[in-house]
N, C-alpha and C positions, 0 to 999 in steps of 0.2 A: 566850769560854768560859773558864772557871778549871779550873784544877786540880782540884777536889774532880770536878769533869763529867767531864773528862778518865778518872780512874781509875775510876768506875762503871761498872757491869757491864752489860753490852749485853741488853737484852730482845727476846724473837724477836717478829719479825712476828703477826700473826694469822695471815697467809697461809702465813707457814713453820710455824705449831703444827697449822694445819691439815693438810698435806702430812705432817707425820709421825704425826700421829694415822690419816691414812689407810695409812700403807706398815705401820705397825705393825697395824692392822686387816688388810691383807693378809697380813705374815707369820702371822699368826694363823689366818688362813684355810686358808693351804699348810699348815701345822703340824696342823693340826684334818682336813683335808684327806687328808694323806698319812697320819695317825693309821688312821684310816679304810678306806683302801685298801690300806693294807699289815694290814690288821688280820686276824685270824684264817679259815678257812675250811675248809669240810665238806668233804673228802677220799672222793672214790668207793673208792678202795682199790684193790686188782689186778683188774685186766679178766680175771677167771678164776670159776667156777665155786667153791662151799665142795665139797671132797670128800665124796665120799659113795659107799657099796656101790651099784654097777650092780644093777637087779631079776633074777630070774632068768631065764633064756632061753626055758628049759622053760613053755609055758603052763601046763601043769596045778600049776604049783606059783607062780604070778603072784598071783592071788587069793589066798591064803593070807599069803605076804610084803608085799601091802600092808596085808591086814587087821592083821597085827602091827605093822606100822609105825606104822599110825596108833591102835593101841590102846594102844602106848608112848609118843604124845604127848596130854600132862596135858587133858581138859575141852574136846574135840574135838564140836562141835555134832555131833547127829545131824541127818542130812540134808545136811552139808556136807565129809563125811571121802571121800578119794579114791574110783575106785569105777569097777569096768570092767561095763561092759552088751553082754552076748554077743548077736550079733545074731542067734544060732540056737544051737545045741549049742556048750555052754563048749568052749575050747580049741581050738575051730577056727577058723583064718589067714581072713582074710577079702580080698577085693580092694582094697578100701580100710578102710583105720581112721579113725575120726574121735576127736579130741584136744581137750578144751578146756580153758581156762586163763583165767581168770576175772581182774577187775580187783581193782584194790587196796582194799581192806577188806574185799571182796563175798566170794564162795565160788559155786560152780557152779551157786547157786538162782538168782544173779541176771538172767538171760537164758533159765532154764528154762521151757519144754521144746525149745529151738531146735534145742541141739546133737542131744537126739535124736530130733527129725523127720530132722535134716541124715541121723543113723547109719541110720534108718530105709530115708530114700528111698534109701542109698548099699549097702543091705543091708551097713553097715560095724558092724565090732567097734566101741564107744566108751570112749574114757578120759576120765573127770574128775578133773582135778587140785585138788590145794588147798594153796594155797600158803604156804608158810613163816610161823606167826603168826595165820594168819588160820583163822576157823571155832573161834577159842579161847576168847575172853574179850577183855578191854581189855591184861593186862599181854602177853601173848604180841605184839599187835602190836610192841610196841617193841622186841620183843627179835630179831625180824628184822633182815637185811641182804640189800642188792642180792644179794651174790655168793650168800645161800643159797636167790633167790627164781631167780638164771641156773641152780644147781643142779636148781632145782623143773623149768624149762623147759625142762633138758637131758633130766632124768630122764621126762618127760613124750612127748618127742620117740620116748627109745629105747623105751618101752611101746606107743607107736604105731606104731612099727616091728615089734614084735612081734608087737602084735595083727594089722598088713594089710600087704599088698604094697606099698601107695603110702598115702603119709599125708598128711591134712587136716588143718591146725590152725586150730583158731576159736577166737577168742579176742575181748574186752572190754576197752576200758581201756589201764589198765598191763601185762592180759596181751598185749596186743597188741604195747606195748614193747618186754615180753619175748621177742614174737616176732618181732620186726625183727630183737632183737638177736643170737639164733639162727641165724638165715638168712643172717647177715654174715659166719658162724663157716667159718676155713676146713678148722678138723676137728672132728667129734663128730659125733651126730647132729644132723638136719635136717629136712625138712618137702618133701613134692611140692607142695602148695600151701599159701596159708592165707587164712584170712579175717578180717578186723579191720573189729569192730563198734566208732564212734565213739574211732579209738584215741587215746592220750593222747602225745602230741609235745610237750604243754604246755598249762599251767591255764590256765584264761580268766582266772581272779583273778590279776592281775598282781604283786600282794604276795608271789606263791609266788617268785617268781625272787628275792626276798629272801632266801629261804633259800639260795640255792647265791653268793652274795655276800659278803664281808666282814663278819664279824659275825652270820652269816648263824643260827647257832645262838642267839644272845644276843637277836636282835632276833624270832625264833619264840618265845623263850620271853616275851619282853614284849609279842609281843602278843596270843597267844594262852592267854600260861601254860600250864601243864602236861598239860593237857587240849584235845583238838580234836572237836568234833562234839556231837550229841546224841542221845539216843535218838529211835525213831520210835515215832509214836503207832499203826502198824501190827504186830502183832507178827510176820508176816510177813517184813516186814521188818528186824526186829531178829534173827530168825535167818538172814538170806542176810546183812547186813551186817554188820561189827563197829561201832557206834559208839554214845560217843564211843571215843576210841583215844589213845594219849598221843600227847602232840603230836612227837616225838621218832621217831617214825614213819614223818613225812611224809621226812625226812631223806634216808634209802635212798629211794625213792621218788623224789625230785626230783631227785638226782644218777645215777640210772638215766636221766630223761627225758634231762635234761642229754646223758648219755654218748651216748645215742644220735642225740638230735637232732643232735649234732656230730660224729656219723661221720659216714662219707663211703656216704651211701646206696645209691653206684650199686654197690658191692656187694651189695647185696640183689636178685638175678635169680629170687626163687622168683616162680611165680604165686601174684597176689595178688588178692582182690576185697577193697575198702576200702567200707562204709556207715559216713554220718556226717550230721553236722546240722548245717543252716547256723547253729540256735538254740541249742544246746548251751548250756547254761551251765556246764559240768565243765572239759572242754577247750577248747584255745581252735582255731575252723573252720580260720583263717589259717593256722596250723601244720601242721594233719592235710594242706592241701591242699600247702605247700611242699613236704612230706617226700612224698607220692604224687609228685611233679611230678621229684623227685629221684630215688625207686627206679630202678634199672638193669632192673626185670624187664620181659621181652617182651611180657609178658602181664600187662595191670594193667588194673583197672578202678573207678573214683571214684562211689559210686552215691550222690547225696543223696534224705535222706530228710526227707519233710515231711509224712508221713501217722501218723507215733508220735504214742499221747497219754502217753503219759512225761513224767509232771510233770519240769522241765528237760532235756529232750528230748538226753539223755546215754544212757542204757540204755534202745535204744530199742527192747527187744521184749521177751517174757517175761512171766508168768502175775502176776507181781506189777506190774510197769510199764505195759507194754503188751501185753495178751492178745489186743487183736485184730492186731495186727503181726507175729505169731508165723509164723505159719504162711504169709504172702507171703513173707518172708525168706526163708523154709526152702527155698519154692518157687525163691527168685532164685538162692539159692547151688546148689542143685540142679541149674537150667539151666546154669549156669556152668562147674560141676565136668565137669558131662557134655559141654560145650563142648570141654573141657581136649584136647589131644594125648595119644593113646595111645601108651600106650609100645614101643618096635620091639621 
């Protein structure tokens, strides 16, 4: 070997260019990786309610104060604005009340007339709620938040309380959530029982948990853009529903699910009658049955349903979904409620 050999500069293996093209592939990976997971995320806010004036006490001045509430928010659908149904002479206390509270986008059409066969058979006062945004228009959805849809469910709770001695809440959906998330509370108003039609613990479309993930805002707006839903070719239905809806919407919404799937359920000891569907396409079944299988309450009861013809077998009763379903339901929760422990 000479000298000139001698001071040339050593070339790597293949083997060895291979090996660092790999490690550098992987730093790239962690790097890209932890971009990712540490990357930005939707924030539920304070586990509190948005403030708001308590209704008045006084029945005879009830009806009056919602009618103004709801005539000071802008383009309020008719047929979807709050709205109490006396089960005999206005202003008289009834043994039971019945409360409902309606899912996310819908308004109190969409499971009509359930809740009042329930107020009927119960000879109870009823309240329909409407929840923050909804029953508006398309911009109003967005401009909700969780904490002002817990305020909707608190407010909802104490006009039930008003109206009857012991209170029933029924609820659809995300009002049902909302009514989990109630029944956890260890001060405000409450609920003697409630009942939760197909409720929402979590989407069946698995893309939605995208939203409460890393990125989780950036990647709703890429895939959805700005917009989510479409109108229906029912117009029926385009007054019980809002949609489309900005996508921005879904937001509050999913980090409600979130909050609650991730209590700790056995707090919740109200009696509960739970109907759901193994077909659901909304929610996802796996979940509704975890979180029944979790409740703390004594008194629980998981009723599947397979006789709704509710196109996606999510809102499975009511004059627009399912009209012949209506009225067995009303029937079940009826036996139920009168099942219930009287009070000493």
């Amino acid at each position: 070997m000479n000298a000139a050999e001698d001071l040339a500069p050593s070339t790597p293996s293949g083997g060895r260019l291979w090996r660092r093209a790999l490690y550098g592939l992987l730093a790239l990976v962690l790097v890209a990786s932890a971009v990712f997971y540490l990357g930005p995320r939707l924030n539920f806010g304070a586990d509190q309610p948005t403030a708001r004036a308590a209704p008045p006490s006084e029945l005879d001045k009830l009806q009056a104060w919602l009618a103004a509430g709801e005539q000071a928010m802008p383009g309020v659908r008719d047929k979807t604005e709050k709205r109490i149904v006396w089960a005999g002479e206005s202003t008289v206390r009834t043994p039971w009340s019945v409360v409902y509270v309606h899912g996310f986008s819908a308004s109190r059409l969409e499971t009509a007339p359930l809740a009042e066969l329930v107020a009927k058979g119960l000879g109870a006062n009823l309240f329909e709620t409407r929840l923050t945004g909804h029953g508006q228009g398309y911009a109003a959805m967005g401009d909700a938040s969780a904490q002002d849809w817990l305020a909707d469910v608190q407010e909802a709770a104490r006009i039930g309380a008003l109206l009857g001695e012991r209170v029933l809440i029924l609820s659809c959906s995300t009002g049902s959530t909302l009514g989990a998330w109630l029944s956890m509370q260890t001060q405000g108003p409450s609920a003697d029982a409630q009942v939760f039609v197909s409720p929402n613990f979590g989407p069946r479309d698995k893309r939605s948990d995208l939203l409460i993930g890393p990125w989780g805002e950036q990647l709703a707006y890429a895939i959805a853009g700005q917009s989510y839903g479409k109108a229906s070719a029912d117009p029926r239905e385009d007054l019980a529903w809002t949609s489309p809806y900005p996508t921005k919407a879904l937001f509050p919404m999913m980090l409600l699910v979130q909050k609650v799937r991730e209590s700790d359920l056995s707090r919740f000891t109200t009696p509960v009658l739970m109907f759901y569907s193994e077909a659901d396409q909304t929610v996802d079944p796996v979940f509704t049955k975890d979180a029944f299988a979790r409740l703390g309450s004594a008194t629980k009861s998981l009723v599947p349903v397979s006789d709704s013809a509710s196109q996606g077998q999510h809102v499975l009763v009511g004059d627009i979904r399912a009209p012949k379903s209506t009225e067995p339901m009303a029937a079940a929760i009826l036996k139920w409620v009168e099942a219930l422990p009287k009070r000493p």
